[in-house]
Every structure is written in C-alpha cells, then in structure tokens.
C-alpha positions in Angstrom: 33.5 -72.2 -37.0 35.6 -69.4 -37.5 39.2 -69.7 -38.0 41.2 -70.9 -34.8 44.0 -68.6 -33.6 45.8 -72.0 -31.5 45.3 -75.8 -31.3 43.7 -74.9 -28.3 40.9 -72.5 -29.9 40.4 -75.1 -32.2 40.0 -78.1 -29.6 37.6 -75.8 -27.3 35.4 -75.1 -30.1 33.8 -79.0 -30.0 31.7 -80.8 -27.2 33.5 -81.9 -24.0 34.1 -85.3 -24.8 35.1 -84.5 -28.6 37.4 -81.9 -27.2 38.9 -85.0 -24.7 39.5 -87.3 -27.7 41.3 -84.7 -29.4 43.7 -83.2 -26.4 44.3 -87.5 -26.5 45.3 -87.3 -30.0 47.5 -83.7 -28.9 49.2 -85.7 -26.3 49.8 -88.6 -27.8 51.8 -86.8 -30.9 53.3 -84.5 -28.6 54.9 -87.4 -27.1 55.6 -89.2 -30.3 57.3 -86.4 -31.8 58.6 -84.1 -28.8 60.3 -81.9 -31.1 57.6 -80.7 -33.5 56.0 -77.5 -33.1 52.1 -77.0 -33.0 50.1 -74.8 -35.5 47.6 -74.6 -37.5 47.3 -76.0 -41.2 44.3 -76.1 -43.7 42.0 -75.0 -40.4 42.9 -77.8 -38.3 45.6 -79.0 -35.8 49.1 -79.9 -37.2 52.7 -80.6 -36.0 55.5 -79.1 -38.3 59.0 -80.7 -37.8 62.1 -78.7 -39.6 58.9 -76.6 -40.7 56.9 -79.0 -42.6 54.0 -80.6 -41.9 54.9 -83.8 -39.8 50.9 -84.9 -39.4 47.1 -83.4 -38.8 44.3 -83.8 -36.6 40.7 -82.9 -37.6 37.4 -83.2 -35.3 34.4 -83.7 -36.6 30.9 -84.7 -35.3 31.1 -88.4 -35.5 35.0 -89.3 -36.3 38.4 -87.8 -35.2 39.9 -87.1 -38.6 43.9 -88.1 -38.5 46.3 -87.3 -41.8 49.8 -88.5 -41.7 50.3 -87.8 -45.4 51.9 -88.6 -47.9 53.1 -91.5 -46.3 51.9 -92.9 -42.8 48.9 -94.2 -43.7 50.2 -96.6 -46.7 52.9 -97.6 -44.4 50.7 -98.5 -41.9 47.9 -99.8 -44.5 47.5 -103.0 -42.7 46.8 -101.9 -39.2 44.1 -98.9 -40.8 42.4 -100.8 -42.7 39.3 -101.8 -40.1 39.2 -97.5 -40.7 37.0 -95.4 -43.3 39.5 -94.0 -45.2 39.7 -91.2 -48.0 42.8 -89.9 -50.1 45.5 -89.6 -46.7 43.0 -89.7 -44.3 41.5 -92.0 -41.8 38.6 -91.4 -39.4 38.4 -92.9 -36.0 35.0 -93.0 -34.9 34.4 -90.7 -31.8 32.1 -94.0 -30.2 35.3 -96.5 -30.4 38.4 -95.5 -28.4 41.0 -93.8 -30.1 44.2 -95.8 -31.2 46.8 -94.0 -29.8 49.4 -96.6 -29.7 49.0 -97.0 -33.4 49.1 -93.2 -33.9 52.1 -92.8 -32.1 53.7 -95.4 -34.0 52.7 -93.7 -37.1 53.6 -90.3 -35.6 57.0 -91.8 -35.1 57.6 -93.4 -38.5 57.3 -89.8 -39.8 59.4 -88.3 -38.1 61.8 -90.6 -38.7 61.1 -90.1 -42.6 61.8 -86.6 -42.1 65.1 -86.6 -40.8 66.3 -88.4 -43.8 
C-alpha cells in the first residue's frame, strides 16, 4: 500500500466492510475527543491533541489494530484483556463487533491525561 495522503486514502484502500469498521473506529474517536485533529502517523490513522499523538487506528486483514499508548491500554488492562495484545496494541478481530464504547472510554481517559 503506498503511503496515504488522508485518513480517508488510508480507510478506502481496504475491503468494504473493513473500511466500515474503521470509519466506526473514526467516528467513534471523533466523538470521544471532538477536539483532536486527524493525520497520519507511522502510516496509519491518528488523532493529535495540542499536537501529540492522542491514539492510532490500524486495519489489517483479520483485526482492526487500536494503540492508545503509552498509557490507555494498562489503564484499561482489565477490560482488554479477552484482546490479543502486543507492546501498546490490541487487535479487535474484524469477525467480532468492534468495542466502541470501550474505545471511547479509553479515547477519553487520554485526553483527559493530556490536558494535565
């Protein structure tokens, strides 16, 4: 894949019902965090906030890839952990429905760690 110009270059470049789960995962941190800004970060989608990373979203062929680092996912260990997970990343399997609520909550917790 060559490298995306736009979240929405990136999110057109997958099959229709991988590029559904991840305008879900747009929306839902747009909403969670209405004041970060979209770009693009290590090839993949991110929200900045005060410009630094605030979170990522990644698509792949059989997981959404999600990376709240360096600090969501420990916070939220508990509620991941039925998740694969690598070094601040957790994959949501593109055959289960996403958690969104739990994404947003996540979402919000840091962006409330970034206005500290």
């Amino acid at each position: 894949m060559k490298k995306p110009n736009d979240i929405n270059d990136y999110i057109a470049s997958f099959p229709s019902a991988t590029q559904e789960l991840l305008e879900q995962m747009r929306s839902t941190i747009q909403k969670a965090a209405p004041d970060a800004v979209e770009a693009i970060s290590y090839a993949m989608p991110t929200f900045k906030l005060n410009g630094k990373n605030l979170v990522h979203f990644a698509g792949y062929e059989k997981h959404i890839g999600f990376y709240a680092t360096p600090t969501g996912h420990e916070a939220f260990k508990d509620d991941l952990l039925k998740y694969k997970q690598g070094k601040g990343s957790v994959q949501f399997p593109i055959n289960e429905p996403l958690p969104l609520e739990l994404v947003a909550r996540i979402v919000k917790f840091r962006v409330g760690e970034m206005a500290k």
